[in-house]
C-alpha positions, -999 to +999 in steps of 0.1 A: +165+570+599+199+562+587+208+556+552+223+521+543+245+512+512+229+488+491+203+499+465+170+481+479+172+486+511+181+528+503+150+524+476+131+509+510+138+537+529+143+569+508+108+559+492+085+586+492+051+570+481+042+536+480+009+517+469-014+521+502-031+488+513-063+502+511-063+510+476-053+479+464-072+455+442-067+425+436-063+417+398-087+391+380-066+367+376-052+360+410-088+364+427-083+346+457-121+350+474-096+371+501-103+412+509-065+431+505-076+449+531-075+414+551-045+402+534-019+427+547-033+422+580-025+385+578+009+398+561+015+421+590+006+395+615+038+374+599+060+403+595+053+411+630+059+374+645+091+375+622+105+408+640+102+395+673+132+374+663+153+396+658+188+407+674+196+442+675+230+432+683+235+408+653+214+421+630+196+389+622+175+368+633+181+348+666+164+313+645+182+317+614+217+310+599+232+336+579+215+325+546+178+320+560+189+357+576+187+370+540+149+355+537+139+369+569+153+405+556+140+401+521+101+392+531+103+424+558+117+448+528+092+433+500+063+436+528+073+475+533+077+477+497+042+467+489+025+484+518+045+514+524+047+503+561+082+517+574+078+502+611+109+479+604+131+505+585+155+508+619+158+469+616+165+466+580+190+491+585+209+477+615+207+449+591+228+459+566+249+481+589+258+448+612+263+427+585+281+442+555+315+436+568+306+399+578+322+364+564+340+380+532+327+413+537+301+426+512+277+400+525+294+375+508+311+343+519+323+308+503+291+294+493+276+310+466+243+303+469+242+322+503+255+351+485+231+351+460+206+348+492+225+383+501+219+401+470+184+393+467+175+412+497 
């Protein structure tokens, strides 16, 4: 697994233990009537319909521009984050690795708000 440059996605995928699906409860005052248990599934089932998107030559997603990109990357990292699921780790990296250099380099370019986009994931 290679190591990438930005702090999340190396907190991602230098993580050693994360929160396992099956021990978490729900707290009182977000009861939603919904098992976890059946909640990552669903969660999964989206993470997994939103991989099959992606480029491996690009980096990103084939149906996104480059600020919707930075979404797409930030739901996959906050989905491993919470479930400790590493199946997309090679894809957040080849993320990062594709794409730090683009527009202005640093993920950055001349709108702003797509930066900020950028640094949230």
């Amino acid at each position: 697994m290679s190591k990438v440059p930005l702090a999340r996605a190396s907190s991602f995928l230098a993580a050693d233990s994360v929160i396992a699906p099956e021990s978490t409860q729900a707290h009182p005052a977000y009861e939603t009537g919904v098992h976890p248990r059946q909640s990552f599934t669903d969660v999964r089932h989206g993470v997994d319909s939103l991989a099959g998107f992606f480029n491996e030559q690009t980096g990103l997603c084939d149906t996104t521009r480059w600020w919707t990109a930075a979404n797409a990357l930030t739901a996959t990292i906050d989905y491993a984050l919470a479930t400790g699921d590493h199946h997309y780790a090679k894809q957040i990296a080849n993320t990062y690795t594709k794409n730090l250099t683009a527009g202005n380099g640093n993920f950055t370019n001349t709108y702003i708000d797509d930066t900020g986009y950028w640094a949230l994931a």
